[in-house]
C-alpha positions, -999 to +999 in steps of 0.1 A: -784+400-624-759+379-641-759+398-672-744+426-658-707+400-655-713+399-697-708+428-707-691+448-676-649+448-665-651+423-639-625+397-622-632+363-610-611+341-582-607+349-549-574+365-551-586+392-575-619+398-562-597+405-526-576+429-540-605+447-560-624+450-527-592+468-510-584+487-536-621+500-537-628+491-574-657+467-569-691+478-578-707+441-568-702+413-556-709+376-568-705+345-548-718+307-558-741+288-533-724+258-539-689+271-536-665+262-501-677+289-473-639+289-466-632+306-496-668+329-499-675+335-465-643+361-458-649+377-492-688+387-482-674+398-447-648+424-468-678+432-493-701+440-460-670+462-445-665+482-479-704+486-486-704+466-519-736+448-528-735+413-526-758+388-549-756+349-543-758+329-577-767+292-574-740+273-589-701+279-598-707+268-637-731+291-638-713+320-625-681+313-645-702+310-678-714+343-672-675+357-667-671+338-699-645+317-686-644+276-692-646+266-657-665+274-625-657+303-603-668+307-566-665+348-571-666+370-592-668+410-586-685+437-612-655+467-613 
């Protein structure tokens, strides 16, 4: 669920969300549908390797309005 990016610690951007992944901190992961698969495909293939949940959300606004940032965001990761 989306809500849980509200009011949770959480990082957004590819290069945050990888190094959360390594460093074994993410609880879940969110990627947007409509985000490049260049960018969201390697993160889902780390977030399958470290056994982290995974949960697709249909848009990038929509993701990044629930991390309460201005712009979209292809991922985002619950820590």
């Amino acid at each position: 669920m989306l809500s849980e990016l509200n009011s949770a610690d959480k990082v957004a951007g590819a290069k945050q969300v990888k190094r959360a992944l390594n460093d074994g901190r993410a609880k879940k992961l969110f990627l947007a549908a409509d985000a490049d698969p260049r960018v969201t495909e390697p993160l889902a293939r780390l977030a399958k390797e470290k056994e982290v949940p995974v949960e697709e959300v249909s848009t990038m606004k929509e993701l990044g309005a629930a991390c309460s940032i201005a712009v979209g965001s292809a991922v985002a990761v619950l820590l």
